[in-house]
N, C-alpha and C positions, 0 to 999 in steps of 0.2 A: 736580441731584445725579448725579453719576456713579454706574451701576450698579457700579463695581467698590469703592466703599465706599458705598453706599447704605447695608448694614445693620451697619458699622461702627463708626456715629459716636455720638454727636456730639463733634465735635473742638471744638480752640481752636486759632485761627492764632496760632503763636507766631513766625513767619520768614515773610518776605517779602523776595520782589527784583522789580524790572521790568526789562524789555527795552523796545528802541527796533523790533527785529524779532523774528517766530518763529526766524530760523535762530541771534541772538546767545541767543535764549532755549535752544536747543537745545544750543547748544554749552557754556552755563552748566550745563546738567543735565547733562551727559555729565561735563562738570567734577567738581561737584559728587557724584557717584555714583562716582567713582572715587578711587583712590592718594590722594593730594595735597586734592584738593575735600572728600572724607569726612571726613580728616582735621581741615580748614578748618572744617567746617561743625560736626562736634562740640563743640569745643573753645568755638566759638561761641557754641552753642545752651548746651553748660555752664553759661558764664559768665552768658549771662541767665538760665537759668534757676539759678542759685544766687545770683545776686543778686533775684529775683521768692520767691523759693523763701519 
């Protein structure tokens, strides 16, 4: 467990992706965390979680 959510959790993975390397992995976050990716990723996570909801 990572000390920077150690006393955080306990979570639920609701998202997941893989990479084939750490750098494609890197460039998906950077993606992801920005304009366009945040966007992507909301809209997303919305739709499954309002369809789970």
């Amino acid at each position: 467990m990572s000390t920077y959510t150690k006393y955080r959790g306990p979570y639920e993975l609701i998202y997941y992706e893989a990479c084939m390397n750490e750098s494609d992995a890197r460039s998906r976050e950077l993606y992801l965390k920005a304009g366009k990716g945040k966007r992507y990723l909301k809209l997303r996570l919305k739709r499954f979680l309002f369809r789970t909801g």
